[in-house]
C-alpha positions in Angstrom: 0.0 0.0 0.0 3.0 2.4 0.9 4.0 1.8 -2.3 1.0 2.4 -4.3 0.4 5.8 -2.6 4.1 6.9 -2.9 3.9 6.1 -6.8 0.5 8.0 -6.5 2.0 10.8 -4.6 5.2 11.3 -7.6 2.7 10.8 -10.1 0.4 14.0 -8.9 3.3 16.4 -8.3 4.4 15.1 -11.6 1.6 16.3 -13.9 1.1 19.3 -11.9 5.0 20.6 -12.2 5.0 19.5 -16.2 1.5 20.5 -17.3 0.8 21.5 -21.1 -1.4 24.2 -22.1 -3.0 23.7 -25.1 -4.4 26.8 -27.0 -6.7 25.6 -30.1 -7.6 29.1 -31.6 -10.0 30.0 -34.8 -7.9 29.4 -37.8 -5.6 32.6 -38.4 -4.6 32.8 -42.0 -2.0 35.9 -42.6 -2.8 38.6 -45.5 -3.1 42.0 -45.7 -5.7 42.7 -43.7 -5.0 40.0 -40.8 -0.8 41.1 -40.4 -0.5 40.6 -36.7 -1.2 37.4 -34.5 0.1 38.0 -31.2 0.9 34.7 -28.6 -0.1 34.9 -24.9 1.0 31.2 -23.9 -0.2 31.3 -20.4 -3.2 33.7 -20.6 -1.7 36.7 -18.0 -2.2 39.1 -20.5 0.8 39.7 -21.8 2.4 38.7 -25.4 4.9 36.9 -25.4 5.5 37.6 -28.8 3.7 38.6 -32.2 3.7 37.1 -35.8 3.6 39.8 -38.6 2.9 39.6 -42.2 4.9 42.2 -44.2 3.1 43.5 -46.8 5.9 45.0 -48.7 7.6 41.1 -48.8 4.8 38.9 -48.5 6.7 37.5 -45.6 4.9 36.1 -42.7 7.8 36.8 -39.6 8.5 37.9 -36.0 10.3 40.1 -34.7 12.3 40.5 -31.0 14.2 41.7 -28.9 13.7 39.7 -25.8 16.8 37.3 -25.2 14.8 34.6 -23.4 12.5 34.0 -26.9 13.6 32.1 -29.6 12.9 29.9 -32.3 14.2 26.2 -34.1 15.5 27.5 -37.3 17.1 25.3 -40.3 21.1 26.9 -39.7 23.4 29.1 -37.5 24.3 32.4 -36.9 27.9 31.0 -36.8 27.1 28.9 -40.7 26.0 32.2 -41.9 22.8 30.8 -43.3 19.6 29.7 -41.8 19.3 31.6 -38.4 16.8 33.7 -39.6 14.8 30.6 -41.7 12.1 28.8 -39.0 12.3 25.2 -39.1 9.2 23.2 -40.8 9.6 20.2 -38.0 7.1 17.2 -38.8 4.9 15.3 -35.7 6.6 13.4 -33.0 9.5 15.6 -33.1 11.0 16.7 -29.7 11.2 20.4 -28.1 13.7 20.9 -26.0 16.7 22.9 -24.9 18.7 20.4 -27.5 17.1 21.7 -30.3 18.4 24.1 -32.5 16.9 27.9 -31.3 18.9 30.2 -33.2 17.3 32.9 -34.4 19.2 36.5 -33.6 16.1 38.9 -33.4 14.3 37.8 -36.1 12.9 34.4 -37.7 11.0 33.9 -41.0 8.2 31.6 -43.1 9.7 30.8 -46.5 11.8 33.6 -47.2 13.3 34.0 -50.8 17.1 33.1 -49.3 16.2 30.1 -48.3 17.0 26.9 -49.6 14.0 25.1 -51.4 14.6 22.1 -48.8 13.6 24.6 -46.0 10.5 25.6 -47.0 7.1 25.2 -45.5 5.1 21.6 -47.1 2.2 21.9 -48.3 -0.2 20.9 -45.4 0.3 20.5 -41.5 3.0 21.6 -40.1 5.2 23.0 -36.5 7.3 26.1 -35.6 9.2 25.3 -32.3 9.8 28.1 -29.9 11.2 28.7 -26.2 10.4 31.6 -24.0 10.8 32.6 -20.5 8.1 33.7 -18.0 8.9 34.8 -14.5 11.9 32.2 -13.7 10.9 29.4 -15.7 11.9 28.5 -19.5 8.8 26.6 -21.3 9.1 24.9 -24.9 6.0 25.2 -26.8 5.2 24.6 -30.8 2.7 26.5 -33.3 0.6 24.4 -35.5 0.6 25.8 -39.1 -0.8 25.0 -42.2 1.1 26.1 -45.3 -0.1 26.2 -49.2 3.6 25.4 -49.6 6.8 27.1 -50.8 8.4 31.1 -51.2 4.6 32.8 -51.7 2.7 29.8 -49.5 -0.1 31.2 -47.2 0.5 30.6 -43.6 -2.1 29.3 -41.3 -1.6 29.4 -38.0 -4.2 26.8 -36.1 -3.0 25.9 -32.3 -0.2 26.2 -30.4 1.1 24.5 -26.9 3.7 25.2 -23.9 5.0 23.2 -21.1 7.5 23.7 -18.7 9.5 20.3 -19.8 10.5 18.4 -23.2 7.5 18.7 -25.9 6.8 15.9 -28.5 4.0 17.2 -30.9 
């Protein structure tokens, strides 16, 4: 019995300390008229940050400044390539601080320097992101849906946090 209600006991604090909010939003297509999307993961009323659309590129983006935000993106500051580029990351892939958040202020959907292989698919899709709030660093990922390539419309559909490891 001791051992049933210790297990118990670890299992409870468990799933309260690694809980995963789930946001499932209406459907937020960029364009013109709908340029700014703006992500509040734990619902205090603040953003943690905001997906554009420039209408001057056709570029669906985000901009920061906030050290403690980033994004999985396809290269490295350091390789001179792909920093700026988000990462099109297919289901069951894993979030966490292993993956590759490089971004440097700024982090893109399909921009015209990057290579055809890092471009949105057509269909379903995740962005991976970490942030701080308070003390704590969460991992979360964005669902989007992409009408593929360079001038592919960006969807974006849900997006999670958690305070540990994500698989989508």
């Amino acid at each position: 019995m001791k051992k049933i209600t210790l297990m118990y006991s670890l299992l409870v604090c468990f799933n309260s300390f690694a809980s995963i909010v789930v946001r499932d939003i209406t459907d937020y297509t960029f364009s013109s008229t709908n340029n700014m999307l703006s992500f509040d993961f734990n619902s205090d009323s603040t953003d943690e940050f905001t997906f554009n659309f420039n209408q001057n590129t056709g570029l669906s983006c985000v901009f920061y400044t906030n050290p403690d935000l980033n994004f999985v993106t396809t290269g490295t500051f350091a390789s001179s390539h792909g920093w700026d580029v988000m990462k099109s990351l297919p289901n069951n892939t894993l979030i966490n601080n292993a993956s590759n958040f490089a971004s440097q202020g700024d982090a893109y959907f399909n921009p015209g320097w990057a290579y055809a292989s890092e471009m949105f698919p057509v269909g379903d899709s995740y962005v991976g992101t970490k942030f701080k709030i308070g003390t704590n660093i969460y991992y979360g990922w964005i669902l989007v849906n992409s009408t593929g390539g360079q001038t592919g419309i960006i969807t974006v559909k849900s997006y999670v946090s958690s305070f540990t490891t994500l698989l989508m």
